[in-house]
C-alpha positions in Angstrom: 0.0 0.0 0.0 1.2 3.5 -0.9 2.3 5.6 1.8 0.1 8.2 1.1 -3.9 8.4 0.5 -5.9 9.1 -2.6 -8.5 7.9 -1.2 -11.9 9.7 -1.1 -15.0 8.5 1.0 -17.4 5.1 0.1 -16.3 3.6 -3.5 -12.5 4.0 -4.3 -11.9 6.2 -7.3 -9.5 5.8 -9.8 -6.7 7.6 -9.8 -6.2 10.9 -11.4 -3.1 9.8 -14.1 -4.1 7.5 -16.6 -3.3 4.0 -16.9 0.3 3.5 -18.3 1.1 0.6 -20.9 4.7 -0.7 -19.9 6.4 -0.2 -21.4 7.0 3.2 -23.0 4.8 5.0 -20.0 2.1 5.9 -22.4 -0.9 6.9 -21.8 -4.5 5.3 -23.0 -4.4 8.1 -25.9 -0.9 6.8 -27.2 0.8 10.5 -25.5 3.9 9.6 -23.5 2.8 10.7 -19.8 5.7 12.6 -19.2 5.2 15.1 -21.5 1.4 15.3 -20.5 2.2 15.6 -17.1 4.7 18.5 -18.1 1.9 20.6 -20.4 -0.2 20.6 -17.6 2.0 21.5 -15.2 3.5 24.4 -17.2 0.0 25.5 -17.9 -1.2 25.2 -14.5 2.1 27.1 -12.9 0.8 30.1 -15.9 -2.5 29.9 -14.8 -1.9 30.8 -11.4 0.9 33.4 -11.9 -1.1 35.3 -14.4 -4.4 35.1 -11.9 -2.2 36.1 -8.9 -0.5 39.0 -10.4 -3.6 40.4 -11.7 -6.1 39.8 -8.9 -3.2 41.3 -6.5 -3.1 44.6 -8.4 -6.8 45.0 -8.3 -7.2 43.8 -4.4 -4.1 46.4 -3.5 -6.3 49.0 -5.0 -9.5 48.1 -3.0 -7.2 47.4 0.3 -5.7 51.3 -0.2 -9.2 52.5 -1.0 -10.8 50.6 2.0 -7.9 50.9 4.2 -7.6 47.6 4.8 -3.6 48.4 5.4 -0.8 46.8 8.5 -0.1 49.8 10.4 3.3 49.9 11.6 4.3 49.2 15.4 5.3 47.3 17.7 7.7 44.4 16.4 7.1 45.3 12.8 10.0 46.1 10.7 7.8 48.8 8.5 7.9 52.0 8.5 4.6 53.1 6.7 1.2 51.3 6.1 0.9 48.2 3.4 -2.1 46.8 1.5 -3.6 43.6 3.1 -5.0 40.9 0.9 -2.5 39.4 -0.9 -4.2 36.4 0.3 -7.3 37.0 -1.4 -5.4 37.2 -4.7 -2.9 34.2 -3.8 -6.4 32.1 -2.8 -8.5 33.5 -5.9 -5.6 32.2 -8.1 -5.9 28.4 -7.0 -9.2 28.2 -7.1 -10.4 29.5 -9.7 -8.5 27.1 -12.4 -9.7 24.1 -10.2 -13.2 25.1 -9.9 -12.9 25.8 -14.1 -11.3 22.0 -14.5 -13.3 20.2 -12.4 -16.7 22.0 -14.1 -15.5 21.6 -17.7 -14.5 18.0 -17.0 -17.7 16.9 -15.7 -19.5 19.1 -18.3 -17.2 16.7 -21.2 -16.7 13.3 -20.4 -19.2 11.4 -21.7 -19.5 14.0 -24.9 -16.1 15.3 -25.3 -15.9 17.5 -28.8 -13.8 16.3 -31.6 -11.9 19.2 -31.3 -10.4 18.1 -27.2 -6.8 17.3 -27.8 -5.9 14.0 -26.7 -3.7 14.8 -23.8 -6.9 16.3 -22.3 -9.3 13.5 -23.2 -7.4 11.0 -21.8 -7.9 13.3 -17.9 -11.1 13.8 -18.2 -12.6 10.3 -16.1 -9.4 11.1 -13.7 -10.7 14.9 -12.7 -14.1 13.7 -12.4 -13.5 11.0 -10.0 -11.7 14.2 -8.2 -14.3 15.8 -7.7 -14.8 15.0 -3.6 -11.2 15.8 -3.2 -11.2 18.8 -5.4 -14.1 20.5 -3.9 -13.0 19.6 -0.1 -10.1 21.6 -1.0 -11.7 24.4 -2.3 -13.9 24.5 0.6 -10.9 24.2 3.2 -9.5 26.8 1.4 -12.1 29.2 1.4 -12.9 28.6 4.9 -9.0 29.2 5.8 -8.7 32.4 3.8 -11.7 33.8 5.2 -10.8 33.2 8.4 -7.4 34.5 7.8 -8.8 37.5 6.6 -11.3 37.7 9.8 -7.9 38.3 11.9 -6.1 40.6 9.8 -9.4 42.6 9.3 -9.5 43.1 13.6 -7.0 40.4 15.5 -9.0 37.1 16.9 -7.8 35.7 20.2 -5.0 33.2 19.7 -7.2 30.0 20.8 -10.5 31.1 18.5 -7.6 31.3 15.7 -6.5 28.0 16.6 -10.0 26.4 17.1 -10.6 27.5 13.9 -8.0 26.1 11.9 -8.8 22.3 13.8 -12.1 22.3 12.4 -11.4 23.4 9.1 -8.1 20.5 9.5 -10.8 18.0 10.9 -13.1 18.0 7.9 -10.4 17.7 5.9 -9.6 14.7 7.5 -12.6 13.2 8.7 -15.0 14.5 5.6 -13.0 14.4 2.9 -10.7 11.4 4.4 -7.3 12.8 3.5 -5.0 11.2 5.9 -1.6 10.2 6.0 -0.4 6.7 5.9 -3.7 5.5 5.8 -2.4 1.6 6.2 -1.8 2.6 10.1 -4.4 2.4 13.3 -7.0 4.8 12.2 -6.9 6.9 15.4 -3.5 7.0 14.8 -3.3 8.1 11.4 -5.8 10.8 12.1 -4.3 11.7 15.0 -1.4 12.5 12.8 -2.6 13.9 9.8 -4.7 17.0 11.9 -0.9 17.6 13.5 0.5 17.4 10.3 -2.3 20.2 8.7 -1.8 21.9 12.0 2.0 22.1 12.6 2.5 23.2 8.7 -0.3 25.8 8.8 0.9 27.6 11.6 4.5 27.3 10.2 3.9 29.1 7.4 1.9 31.5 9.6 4.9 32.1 11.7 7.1 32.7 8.7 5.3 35.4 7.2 7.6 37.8 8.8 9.6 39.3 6.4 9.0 40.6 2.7 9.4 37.9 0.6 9.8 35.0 3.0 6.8 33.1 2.8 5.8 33.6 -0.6 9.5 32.7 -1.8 9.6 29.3 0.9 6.5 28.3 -0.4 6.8 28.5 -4.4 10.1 26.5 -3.8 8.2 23.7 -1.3 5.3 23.4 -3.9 7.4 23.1 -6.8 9.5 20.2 -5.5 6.1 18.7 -4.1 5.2 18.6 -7.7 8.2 16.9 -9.0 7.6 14.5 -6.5 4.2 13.5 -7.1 4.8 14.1 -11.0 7.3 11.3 -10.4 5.4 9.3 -8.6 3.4 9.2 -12.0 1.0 11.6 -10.3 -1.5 14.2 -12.3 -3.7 15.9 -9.7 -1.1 16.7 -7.0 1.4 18.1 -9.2 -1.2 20.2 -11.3 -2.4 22.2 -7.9 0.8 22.2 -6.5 2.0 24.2 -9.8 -1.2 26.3 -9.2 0.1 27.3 -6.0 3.6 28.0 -6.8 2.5 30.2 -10.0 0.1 32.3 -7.7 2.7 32.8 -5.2 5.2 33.5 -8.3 2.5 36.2 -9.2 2.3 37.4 -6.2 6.3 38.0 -5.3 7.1 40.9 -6.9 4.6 42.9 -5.0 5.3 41.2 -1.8 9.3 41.4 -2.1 11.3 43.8 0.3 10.6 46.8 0.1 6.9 45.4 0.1 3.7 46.9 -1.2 1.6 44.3 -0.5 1.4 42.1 2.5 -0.4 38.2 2.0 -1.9 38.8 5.8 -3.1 35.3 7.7 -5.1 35.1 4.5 -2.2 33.7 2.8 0.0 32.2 5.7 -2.2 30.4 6.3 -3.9 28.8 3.2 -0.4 28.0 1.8 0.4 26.2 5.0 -2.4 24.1 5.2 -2.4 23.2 1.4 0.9 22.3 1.1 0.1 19.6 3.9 -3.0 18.6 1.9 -0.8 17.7 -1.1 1.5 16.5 0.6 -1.1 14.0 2.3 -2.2 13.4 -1.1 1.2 12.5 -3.0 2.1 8.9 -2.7 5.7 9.1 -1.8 6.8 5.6 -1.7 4.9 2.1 -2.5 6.4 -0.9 -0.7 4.1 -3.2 -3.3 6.0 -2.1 -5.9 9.8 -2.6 -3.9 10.3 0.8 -2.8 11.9 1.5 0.8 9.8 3.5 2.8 12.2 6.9 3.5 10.3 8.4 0.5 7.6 9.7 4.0 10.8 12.1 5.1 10.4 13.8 1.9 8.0 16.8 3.2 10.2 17.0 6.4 13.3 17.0 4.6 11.4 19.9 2.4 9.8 22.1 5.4 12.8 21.3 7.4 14.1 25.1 7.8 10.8 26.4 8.4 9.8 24.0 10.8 12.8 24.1 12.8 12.1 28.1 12.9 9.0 27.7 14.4 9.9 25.2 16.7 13.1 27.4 17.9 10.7 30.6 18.2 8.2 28.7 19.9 11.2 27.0 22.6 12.5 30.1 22.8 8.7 31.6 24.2 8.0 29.1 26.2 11.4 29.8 28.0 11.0 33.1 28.7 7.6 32.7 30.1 6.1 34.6 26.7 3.1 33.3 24.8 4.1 30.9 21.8 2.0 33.7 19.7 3.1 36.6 21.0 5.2 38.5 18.0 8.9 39.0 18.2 12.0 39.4 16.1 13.8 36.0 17.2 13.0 34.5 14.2 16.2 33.4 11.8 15.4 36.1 9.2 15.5 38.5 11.9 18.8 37.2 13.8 20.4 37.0 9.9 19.5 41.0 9.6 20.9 41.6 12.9 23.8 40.1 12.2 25.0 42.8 9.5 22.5 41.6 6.4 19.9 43.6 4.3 16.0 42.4 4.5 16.9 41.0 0.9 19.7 39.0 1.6 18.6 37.6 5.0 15.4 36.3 2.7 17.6 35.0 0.3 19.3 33.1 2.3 16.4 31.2 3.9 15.5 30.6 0.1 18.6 29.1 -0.4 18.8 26.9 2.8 15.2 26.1 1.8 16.2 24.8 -2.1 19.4 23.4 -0.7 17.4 20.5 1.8 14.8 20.7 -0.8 16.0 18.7 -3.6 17.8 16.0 -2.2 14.2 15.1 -1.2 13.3 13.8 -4.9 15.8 11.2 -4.2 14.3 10.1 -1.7 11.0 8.1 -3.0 13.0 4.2 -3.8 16.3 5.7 -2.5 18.5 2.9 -1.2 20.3 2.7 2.4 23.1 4.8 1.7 21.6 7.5 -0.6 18.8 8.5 1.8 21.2 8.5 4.9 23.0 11.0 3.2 19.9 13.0 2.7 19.1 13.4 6.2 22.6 13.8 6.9 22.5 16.6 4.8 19.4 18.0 5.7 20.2 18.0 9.6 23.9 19.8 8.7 21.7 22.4 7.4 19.5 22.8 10.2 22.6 23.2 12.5 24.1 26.0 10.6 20.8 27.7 10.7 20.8 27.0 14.5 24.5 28.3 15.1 23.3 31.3 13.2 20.2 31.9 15.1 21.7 31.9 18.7 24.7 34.0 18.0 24.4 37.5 18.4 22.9 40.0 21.1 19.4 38.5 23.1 16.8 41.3 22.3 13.4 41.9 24.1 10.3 40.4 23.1 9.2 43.6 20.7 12.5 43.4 19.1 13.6 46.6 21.1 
């Protein structure tokens, strides 16, 4: 059994890629899946940039003309007020070419025109038997965005945040059955997939603290979550995944230091919580088929620099006596800029630790003994130099005083 789900609830669908005719890896329409696999992708990653960079320009506008803006204070790092909503746009930009797939798939199969390519022909059954995933995403989505947008709009209490984000995590899992390693205890698997949705939704909620950073971390994570699953001979992970890292592609170059849009909880926290929905979703290693199973470290191994942020921030607070979600400027960005680097650079950098753990991770799906040791290896050697680099330097107060 896969170490991953596609699973939806009742009758088990099909999954999204077309059968393959070994060998050759062709499709049912005689199109080598590969190159399918890559037109969609490359479409999808186009969709979501164009949408993003457009709906952003028009959602600055109404932010400025509403004054939905973050005022500066406290531990922010900028000196005048910037548009909210870059969630909206980020949100609008995903969703939109999903709703439009999933509708013109079910509107075609059965009927398809003589004028439907063949690369798209052969997808059509695959989306429709999607279509419980697809729209539990959407919904999750929504839900998250709007309730992302409910903080930034006038800041919720910490625990109603949090209560929030379970329930919309808990019909993800329960509802829509997306769990990880679905061959374990149920309880268990459960149990692990709302921490999962949980731990990376916040994560990316705590790294939105610099221009740049969490749109930049996230493009890179959902690109190589789409290699992965597109190797996996995957369809429906990779396409959304590409979605994603378009719309936050789109999104960057208003968002970049010195920024004129800011992605708010609206965005921290949708990209958090569907990154670990596709990563739930991608099969990352099938022991049926001979594979080892280090291919699960793969999203660790990928969110390992963000994670061990939070989790340092969050040690840090909890030694001091400080709420985990009170803000500060102890994160790694922050200690980098201290340090002697530009806002630019210090993001940069966290890009590049990010990419540098990243791709070793496509090894790891049927990576033997040796190879995935030295993955981890590699992945841990990175997380210590961010660690030496975070607690060197001067302690600073709470609000970054």
């Amino acid at each position: 059994m896969p170490l991953g789900n596609r699973r939806t609830v009742g009758k088990k669908s099909a999954p999204l890629t077309p059968r393959r005719n070994l060998p050759g890896f062709m499709t049912e329409g005689g199109q080598p899946f590969v190159t399918s696999s890559w037109t969609f992708s490359l479409a999808a990653f186009a969709t979501g940039l164009t949408l993003s960079a457009a709906s952003a320009l028009l959602v600055r506008r109404w932010s400025i003309t509403r004054g939905f803006v973050d005022v500066p204070g406290g531990h922010k790092g900028h000196d005048a007020p910037v548009a909210l909503g870059g969630g909206i746009a980020i949100t609008l930009a995903v969703l939109l070419p999903m709703i439009a797939a999933v509708s013109a798939a079910n509107l075609l199969v059965g009927r398809p025109p003589s004028w439907l390519p063949g690369e798209v022909l052969v997808h059509l059954d695959g989306v429709v038997s999607k279509n419980f995933v697809a729209s539990g995403i959407m919904i999750a989505a929504l839900t998250m965005c709007i309730l992302g947008l409910a903080d930034d709009a006038r800041p919720m209490h910490p625990r109603a945040k949090l209560l929030g984000q379970f329930l919309i995590a808990l019909f993800l899992v329960m509802a829509c059955d997306l769990r990880l390693m679905s061959h374990l205890p149920y309880w268990l698997s459960v149990l692990l997939s709302l921490l999962w949705i949980l731990t990376l939704t916040n994560s990316f909620n705590f790294l939105d603290n610099m221009d740049g950073l969490a749109s930049g971390v996230g493009m890179i994570a959902a690109a190589v979550f789409a290699m992965t699953a597109m190797n996996a001979g995957q369809l429906f992970v990779p396409v959304c995944c590409w979605l994603l890292a378009g719309a936050l592609a789109g999104f960057l170059p208003l968002n970049f230091h010195p920024a004129r849009m800011y992605m708010g909880d609206a965005g921290s926290l949708v990209i958090g919580m569907l990154l670990a929905v596709f990563t739930i979703l991608t099969t990352f290693a099938s022991p049926s088929q001979g594979q080892r199973p280090f291919g699960v470290l793969a999203p660790l191994v990928v969110m390992a620099v963000p994670l061990y942020d939070t989790a340092s921030v969050v040690f840090v607070r909890w030694r001091l006596g400080v709420p985990v979600w009170a803000g500060d400027r102890r994160h790694f960005s922050h200690r980098l800029v201290r340090r002697g680097m530009s806002v630019p650079r210090a993001v940069l950098v966290i890009w590049l630790a990010t990419l540098v753990t990243s791709m070793p991770a496509l090894l790891l799906p049927g990576a033997s003994w040796p190879l995935a040791w030295g993955v981890v290896i590699q992945t841990l050697l990175v997380v210590t130099l961010v660690a030496l680099l975070e607690t060197g330097g001067p302690r600073d107060a709470v609000d970054g005083k």
